[in-house]
C-alpha positions in Angstrom: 8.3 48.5 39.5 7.5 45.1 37.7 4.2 46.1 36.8 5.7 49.2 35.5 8.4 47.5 33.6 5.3 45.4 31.9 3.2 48.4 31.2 5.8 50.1 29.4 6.7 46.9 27.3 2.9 46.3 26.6 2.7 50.1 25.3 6.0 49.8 23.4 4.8 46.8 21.7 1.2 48.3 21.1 3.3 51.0 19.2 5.5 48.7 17.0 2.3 47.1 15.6 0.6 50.0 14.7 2.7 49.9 11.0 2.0 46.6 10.7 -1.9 47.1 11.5 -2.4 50.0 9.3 -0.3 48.4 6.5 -2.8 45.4 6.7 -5.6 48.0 6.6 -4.1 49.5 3.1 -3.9 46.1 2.0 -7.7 45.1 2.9 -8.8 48.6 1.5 -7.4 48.1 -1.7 -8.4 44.4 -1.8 -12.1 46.0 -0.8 -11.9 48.7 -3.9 -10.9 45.6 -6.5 -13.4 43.4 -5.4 -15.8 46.4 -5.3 -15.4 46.8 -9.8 -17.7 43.8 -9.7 -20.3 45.6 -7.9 -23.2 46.5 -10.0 -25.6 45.2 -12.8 -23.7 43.3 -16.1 -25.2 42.0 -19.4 -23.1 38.8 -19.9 -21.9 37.2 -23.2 -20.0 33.9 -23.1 -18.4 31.2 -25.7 -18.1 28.0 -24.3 -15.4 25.7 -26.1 -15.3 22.3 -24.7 -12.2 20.1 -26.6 -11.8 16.2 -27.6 -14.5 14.1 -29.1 -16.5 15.5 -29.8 -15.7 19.1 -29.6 -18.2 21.3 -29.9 -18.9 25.1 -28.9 -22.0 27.0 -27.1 -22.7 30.6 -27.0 -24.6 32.1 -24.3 -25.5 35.6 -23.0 -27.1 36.6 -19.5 -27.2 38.8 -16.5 -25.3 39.3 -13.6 -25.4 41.3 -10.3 -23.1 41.9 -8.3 -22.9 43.2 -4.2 -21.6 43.2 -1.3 -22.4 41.2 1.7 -21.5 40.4 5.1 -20.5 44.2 6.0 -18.6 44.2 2.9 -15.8 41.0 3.5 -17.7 39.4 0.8 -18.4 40.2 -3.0 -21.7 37.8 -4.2 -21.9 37.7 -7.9 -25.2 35.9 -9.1 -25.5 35.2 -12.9 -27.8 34.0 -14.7 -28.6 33.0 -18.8 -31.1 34.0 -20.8 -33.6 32.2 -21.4 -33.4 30.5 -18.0 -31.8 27.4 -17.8 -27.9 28.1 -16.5 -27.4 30.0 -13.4 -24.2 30.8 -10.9 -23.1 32.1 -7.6 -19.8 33.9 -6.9 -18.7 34.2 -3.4 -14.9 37.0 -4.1 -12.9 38.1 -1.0 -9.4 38.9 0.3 -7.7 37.3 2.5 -5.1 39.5 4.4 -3.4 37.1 6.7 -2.6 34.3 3.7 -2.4 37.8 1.1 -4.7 36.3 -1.6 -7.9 36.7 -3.1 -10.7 33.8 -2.1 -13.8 32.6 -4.6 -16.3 30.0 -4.3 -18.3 29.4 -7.4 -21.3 27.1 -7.4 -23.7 26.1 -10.6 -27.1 25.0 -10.8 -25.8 22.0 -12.9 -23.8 20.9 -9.4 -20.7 22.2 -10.8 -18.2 23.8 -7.7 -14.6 25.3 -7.4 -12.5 27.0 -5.2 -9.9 29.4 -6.5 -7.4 31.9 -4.7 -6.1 34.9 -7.0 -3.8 37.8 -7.4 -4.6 41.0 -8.7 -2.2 42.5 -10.9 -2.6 46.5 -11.1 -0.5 47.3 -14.2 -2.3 45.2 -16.2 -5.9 45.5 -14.4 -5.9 41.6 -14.1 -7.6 39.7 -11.4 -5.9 36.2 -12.0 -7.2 33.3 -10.5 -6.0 29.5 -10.3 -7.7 26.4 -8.7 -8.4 23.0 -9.2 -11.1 20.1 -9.3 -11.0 16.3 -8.7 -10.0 15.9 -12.5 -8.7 19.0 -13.9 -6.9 22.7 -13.1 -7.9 25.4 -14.0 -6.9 29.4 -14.7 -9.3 32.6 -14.8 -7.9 35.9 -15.7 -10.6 38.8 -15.3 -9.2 41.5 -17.9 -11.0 44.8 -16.9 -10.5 47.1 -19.8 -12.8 49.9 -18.1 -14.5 50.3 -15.2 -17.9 49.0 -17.3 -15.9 46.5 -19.0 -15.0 43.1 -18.2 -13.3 40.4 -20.5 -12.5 36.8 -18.6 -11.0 33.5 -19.9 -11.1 30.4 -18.3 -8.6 27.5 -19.3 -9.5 23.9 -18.1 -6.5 21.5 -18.2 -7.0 17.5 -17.4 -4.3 15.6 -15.2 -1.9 15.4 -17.8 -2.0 19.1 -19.0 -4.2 18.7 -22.3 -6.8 21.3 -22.8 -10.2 20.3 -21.8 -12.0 23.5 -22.2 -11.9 27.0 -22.7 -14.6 30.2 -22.3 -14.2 33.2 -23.2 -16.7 36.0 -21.6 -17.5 39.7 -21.4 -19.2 41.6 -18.8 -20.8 45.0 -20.1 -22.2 47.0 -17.1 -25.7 48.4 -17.5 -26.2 51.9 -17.0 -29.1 52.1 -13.9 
């Protein structure tokens, strides 16, 4: 009878996770299918607008691809500029049990970040916050079409005065 008893309540439980387990399966699915937009190949364009003294501004332009790795958990976004001499690695996922978006971003000048974000659907924004040993920082990925990214990143010091600010496009290439 006790083992039963146990069966039953084992099978009962089983049953009042299934909601839960196919909710989080929605969740990771469309966390998949926004992380998925950045799939592909992208001619980059970026103005970089470092403030105080002095100030000064750079523009570059690039490439980028995009894939997925690691049976899909991962997005890795590889740019580079053109000429040579800049280059960057992306590492976008989602993570279902804290419900926020992951990325690692490393630079061949040393530079590194972490950042956790939320995707907004009415606006198509991807919005993503983080911070360094001396500053904080915001990223909002804009996508304005499917082939059509525009990003800002805002660079804040300790005390909250603007350090630096890029704003870049992403233009998918047609394969």
């Amino acid at each position: 009878m006790r083992v039963t008893t146990c069966l039953k309540r084992s099978v009962l439980m089983c049953l009042a996770m299934l909601p839960v387990i196919a909710a989080a399966q929605d969740t990771a699915s469309a966390a998949a299918a926004v992380l998925q937009r950045f799939a592909g190949r992208w001619e980059t364009h970026t103005r970089i607008r470092m403030e105080g003294s002095p100030a000064h501004e750079v523009l570059t332009r690039g490439e980028a691809i995009g894939r997925p790795t690691l049976d899909g958990r991962y997005v890795e976004f590889r740019t580079h500029s053109i000429p040579v001499g800049r280059s960057d690695l992306q590492v976008m996922t989602y993570d279902v049990e804290a419900g926020v978006y992951r990325q690692w971003l490393f630079d061949s000048e040393g530079y590194r970040h972490e950042a956790q974000g939320h995707w907004d659907p009415r606006g198509s924004i991807l919005r993503w916050q983080g911070k360094t040993a001396d500053s904080v920082f915001v990223i909002e990925d804009r996508w304005i079409s499917p082939d059509r990214l525009e990003w800002t990143l805002q660079r804040t010091d300790a005390a909250g005065r603007p350090r630096q600010r890029i704003d870049g496009t992403l233009i998918r290439r047609k394969e």
